[in-house]
C-alpha positions, 0 to 999 in steps of 0.5 A, spaced: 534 525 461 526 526 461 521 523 467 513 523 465 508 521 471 503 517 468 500 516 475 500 518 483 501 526 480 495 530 484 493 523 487 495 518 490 495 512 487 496 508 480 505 510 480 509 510 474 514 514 472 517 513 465 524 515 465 528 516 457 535 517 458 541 516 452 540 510 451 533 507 453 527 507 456 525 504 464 519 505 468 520 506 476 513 502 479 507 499 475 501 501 479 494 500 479 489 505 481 484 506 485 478 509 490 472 513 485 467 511 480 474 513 475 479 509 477 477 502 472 477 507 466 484 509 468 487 503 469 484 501 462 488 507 459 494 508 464 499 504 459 497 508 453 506 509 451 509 504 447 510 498 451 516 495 447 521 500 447 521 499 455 528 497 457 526 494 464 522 495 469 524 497 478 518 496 482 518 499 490 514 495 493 508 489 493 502 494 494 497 494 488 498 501 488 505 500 486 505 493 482 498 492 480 498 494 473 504 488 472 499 483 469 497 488 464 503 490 462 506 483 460 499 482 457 499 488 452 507 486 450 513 488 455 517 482 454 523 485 459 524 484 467 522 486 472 526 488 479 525 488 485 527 486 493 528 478 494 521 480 499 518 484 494 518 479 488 516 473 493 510 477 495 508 480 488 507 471 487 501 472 492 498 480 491 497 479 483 494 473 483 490 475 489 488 481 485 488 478 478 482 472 482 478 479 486 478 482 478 475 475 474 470 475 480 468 482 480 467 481 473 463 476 474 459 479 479 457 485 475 455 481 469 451 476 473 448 482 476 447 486 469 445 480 465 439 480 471 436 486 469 437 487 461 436 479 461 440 475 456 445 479 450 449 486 451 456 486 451 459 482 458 465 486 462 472 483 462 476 483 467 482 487 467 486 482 468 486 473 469 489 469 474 493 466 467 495 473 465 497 474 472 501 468 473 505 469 465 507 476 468 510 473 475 516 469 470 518 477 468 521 478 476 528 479 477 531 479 485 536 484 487 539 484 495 539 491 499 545 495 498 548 492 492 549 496 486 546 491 479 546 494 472 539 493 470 540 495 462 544 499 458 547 506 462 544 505 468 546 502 475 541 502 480 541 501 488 535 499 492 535 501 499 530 499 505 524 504 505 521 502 512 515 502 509 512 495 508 517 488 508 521 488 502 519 497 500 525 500 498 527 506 496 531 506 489 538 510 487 538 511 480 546 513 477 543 514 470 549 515 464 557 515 465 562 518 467 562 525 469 555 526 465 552 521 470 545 523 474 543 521 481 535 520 480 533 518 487 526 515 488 523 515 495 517 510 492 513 510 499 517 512 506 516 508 512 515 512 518 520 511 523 519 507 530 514 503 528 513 496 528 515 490 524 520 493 518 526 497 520 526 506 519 528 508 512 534 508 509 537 515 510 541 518 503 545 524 502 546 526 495 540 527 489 541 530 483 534 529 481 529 527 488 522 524 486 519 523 493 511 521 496 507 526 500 501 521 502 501 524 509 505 530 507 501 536 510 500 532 517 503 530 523 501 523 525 498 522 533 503 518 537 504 512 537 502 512 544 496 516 544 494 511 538 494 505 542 491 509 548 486 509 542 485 503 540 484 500 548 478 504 549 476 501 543 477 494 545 474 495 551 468 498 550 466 494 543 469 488 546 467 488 554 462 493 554 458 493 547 458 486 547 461 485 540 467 485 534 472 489 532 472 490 525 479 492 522 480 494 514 488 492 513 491 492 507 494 485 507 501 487 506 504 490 511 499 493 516 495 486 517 502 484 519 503 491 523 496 491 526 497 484 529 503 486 533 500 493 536 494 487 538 498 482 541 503 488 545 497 491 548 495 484 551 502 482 553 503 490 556 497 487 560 493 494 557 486 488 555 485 481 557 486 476 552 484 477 545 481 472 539 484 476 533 482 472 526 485 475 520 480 473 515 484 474 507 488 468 504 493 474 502 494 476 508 495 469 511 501 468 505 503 475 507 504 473 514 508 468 512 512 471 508 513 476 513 516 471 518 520 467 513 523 474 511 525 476 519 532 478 517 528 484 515 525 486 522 526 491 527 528 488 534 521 489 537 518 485 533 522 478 534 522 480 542 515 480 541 514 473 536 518 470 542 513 472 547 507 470 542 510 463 542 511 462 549 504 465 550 500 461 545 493 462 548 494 469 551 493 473 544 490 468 539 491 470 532 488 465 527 487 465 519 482 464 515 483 461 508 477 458 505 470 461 503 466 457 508 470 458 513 470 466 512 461 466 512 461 462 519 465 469 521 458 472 521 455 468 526 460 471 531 457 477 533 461 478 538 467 478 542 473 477 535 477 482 532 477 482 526 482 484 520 480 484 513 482 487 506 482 490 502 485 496 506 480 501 502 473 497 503 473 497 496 474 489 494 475 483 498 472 479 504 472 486 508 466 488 504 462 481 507 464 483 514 461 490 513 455 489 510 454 484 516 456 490 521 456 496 519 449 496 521 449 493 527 451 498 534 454 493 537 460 493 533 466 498 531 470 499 525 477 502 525 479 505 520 488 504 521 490 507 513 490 511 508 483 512 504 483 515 498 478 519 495 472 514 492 473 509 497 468 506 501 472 507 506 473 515 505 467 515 505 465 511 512 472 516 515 468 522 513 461 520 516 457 517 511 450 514 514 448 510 508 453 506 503 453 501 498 455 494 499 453 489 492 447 493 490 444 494 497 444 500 501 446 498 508 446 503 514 451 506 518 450 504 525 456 501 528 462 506 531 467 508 525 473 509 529 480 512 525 486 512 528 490 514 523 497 513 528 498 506 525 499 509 518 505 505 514 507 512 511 512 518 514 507 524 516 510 531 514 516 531 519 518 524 519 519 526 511 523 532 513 526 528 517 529 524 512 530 530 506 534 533 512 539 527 510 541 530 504 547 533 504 545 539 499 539 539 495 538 536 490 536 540 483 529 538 482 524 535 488 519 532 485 513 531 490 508 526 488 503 519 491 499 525 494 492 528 493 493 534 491 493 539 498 497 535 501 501 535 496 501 542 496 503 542 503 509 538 503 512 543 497 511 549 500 513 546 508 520 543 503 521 550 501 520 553 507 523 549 512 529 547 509 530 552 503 530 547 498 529 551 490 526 547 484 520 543 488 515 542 483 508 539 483 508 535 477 502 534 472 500 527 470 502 525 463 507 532 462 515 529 460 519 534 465 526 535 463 532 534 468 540 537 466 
């Protein structure tokens, strides 16, 4: 058995692992790239194997990272299934369209703005996928339940377990072959960090022969959870009350949208800031949200306490979803007093793009940076203080407080990732740290060698087939 990355290797986002074994082929997630100037170039040519020999493939969550290369997959040739959680499939139904819609659009954009400068000829730009293509990939989706072992193709039984990480996230338990030559492959996909709201904590495991395992965060401790809302009181009540103007909020629609919304609404039943108006302005992120309520067999005990407090307090935290374009434009008309969540998470597509042009340049306002934020991204460049950025051609200035409190992150920081490699019973033989930039990566390698003993940690290198006993 090989494994080859053909993304997330000294980076974070575009994972894909292809795994050959005896008896086929299978890749573990479908991810897009992105953040840089390089990430279209990538997506292009990130499938660049031989689609048809593929047997199927498991997908560890909904995020675009992870599954947005899906829709081009189908439409270069793969005809197997695609398996994932019953939450995960249901949310892919509203993330690769949504992404499929964002692709078409930007096209357009870009043509419409090359065709005004070179005027009528050259060669226009496609998208990287249609909402067509994208909706002829859904028919390849597969559900399986938490905890219950299935046979995805011939010589391997998988097992997914709750990654805690985003509603339907799981952690994937591979038994590849049979008998006595049988290997336990485990593939962490994005790990949850533990007692945070809405989802619940990781599944712990405790046995790997082979561990793949994410390092978003693997060479730092997050704040509290405390400390974080402190945070974002001061925030509150300084842009709202003092300043006299709106809270922007960058969230990635699946997930932190949901988490930010319950982090809000506790803040106001806690009595810490009076009454919010929160708009959540990103039709994916309403689908998600309904999703998330649909899917409550999947929440911790916080979160449904905290529904029935919202329900029977309607007018304390007010949370409203914007679906339709006119609706998103009047938003830039309330120049104060509303919280306002938007995707994408990074700054990079999506309605969040309209609202920072709107804001950035206004003092009065602030914007609160709650995720991570890949290298390229507009948002990396905010965090790292940027005075000057680039919105649709224009250079918008930089004059609304930018805030990040990194607390409210959906991903396990360096000792919660411990954490849960302290489950295994013996260490596994090869640890294969990956979905990190390139430090932290390192970081998290060395603290796994040194903090737990563990031998065979390895930094993979994108494209390179790695052997396993």
């Amino acid at each position: 058995m090989n494994i080859t990355f053909h993304g997330a290797a000294g980076e974070v986002t575009g994972s894909c692992m292809r795994v050959q074994h005896d008896e086929g082929v299978f890749l573990v997630d479908c991810g897009m790239f992105q953040g840089g100037r390089s990430a279209a170039a990538k997506n292009l040519h990130a499938l660049d194997f031989n689609l048809r020999e593929i047997d199927f493939v498991l997908v560890t969550h909904a995020h675009l990272d992870h599954s947005g290369l899906i829709p081009r997959l189908v439409t270069l040739g793969y005809r197997g299934p695609i398996v994932a959680t019953a939450a995960t499939v249901d949310l892919l139904e509203v993330l690769l369209l949504d992404s499929a819609y964002i692709q078409e659009k930007e096209a357009e954009w870009n043509n419409r703005r090359q065709r005004s400068r070179r005027g009528a000829g050259g060669r226009e730009v496609a998208p990287l996928y249609t909402v067509a293509q994208a909706e002829n990939s859904l028919k390849r989706l597969q559900a399986q339940a938490y905890g219950v072992q299935f046979s995805p193709g011939r010589g391997v039984r998988c097992t997914f377990h709750d990654a805690g990480h985003i509603l339907g996230s799981a952690i994937i338990e591979l038994l590849v072959g049979s008998g006595a030559g049988a290997r336990r492959l485990v593939c962490s996909g994005d790990l949850g960090q533990p007692m945070r709201p809405v989802v619940r904590d990781p599944t712990p495991i405790a046995h790997a022969d082979h561990l793949v395992i994410e390092s978003t965060y693997g060479d730092r401790a997050h704040r509290p959870l405390a400390e974080t809302e402190d945070e974002l009181v001061r925030v509150l009540r300084h842009t709202l009350k003092e300043k006299g103007g709106n809270v922007i909020i960058p969230a990635f629609a699946v997930g932190r949208t949901q988490e930010v919304i319950f982090v809000l609404a506790n803040l106001v039943r806690q009595g810490r800031v009076d009454g919010l108006e929160i708009v959540v302005d990103s039709p994916m992120a309403a689908a998600a949200t309904g999703l998330t309520l649909k899917h409550d067999a999947l929440w911790d005990a916080d979160t449904a306490e905290l529904l029935a407090w919202m329900r029977a307090h309607p007018g304390r935290a007010r949370v409203s979803f914007v679906r339709d374009v006119e609706e998103s434009i009047a938003l830039n008309e309330r120049n104060s007093g509303l919280v306002i969540i938007s995707a994408s998470g990074m700054c990079d597509a999506g309605r969040v793009k309209y609202h920072l042009r709107n804001h950035l340049p206004r003092p009065q306002s602030s914007v609160v940076i709650a995720g991570f934020q890949a290298a390229g991204s507009l948002g990396r460049r905010l965090v790292e203080g940027a005075r000057m950025v680039t919105l649709f051609g224009e250079r918008v200035a930089v004059r609304a407080d930018i805030h990040t409190i990194g607390g409210l992150s959906a991903h396990a920081d360096q000792p919660a990732l411990l954490g849960w490699l302290r489950n295994f019973r013996q260490p596994p033989r090869n640890t294969f740290v990956v979905h990190g930039e390139a430090g932290a990566s390192a970081a998290f390698a060395a603290a796994i060698e040194r903090e737990l003993g563990w031998g065979g940690v390895v930094l993979p290198e994108g494209g390179q087939a790695y052997a396993l006993d």
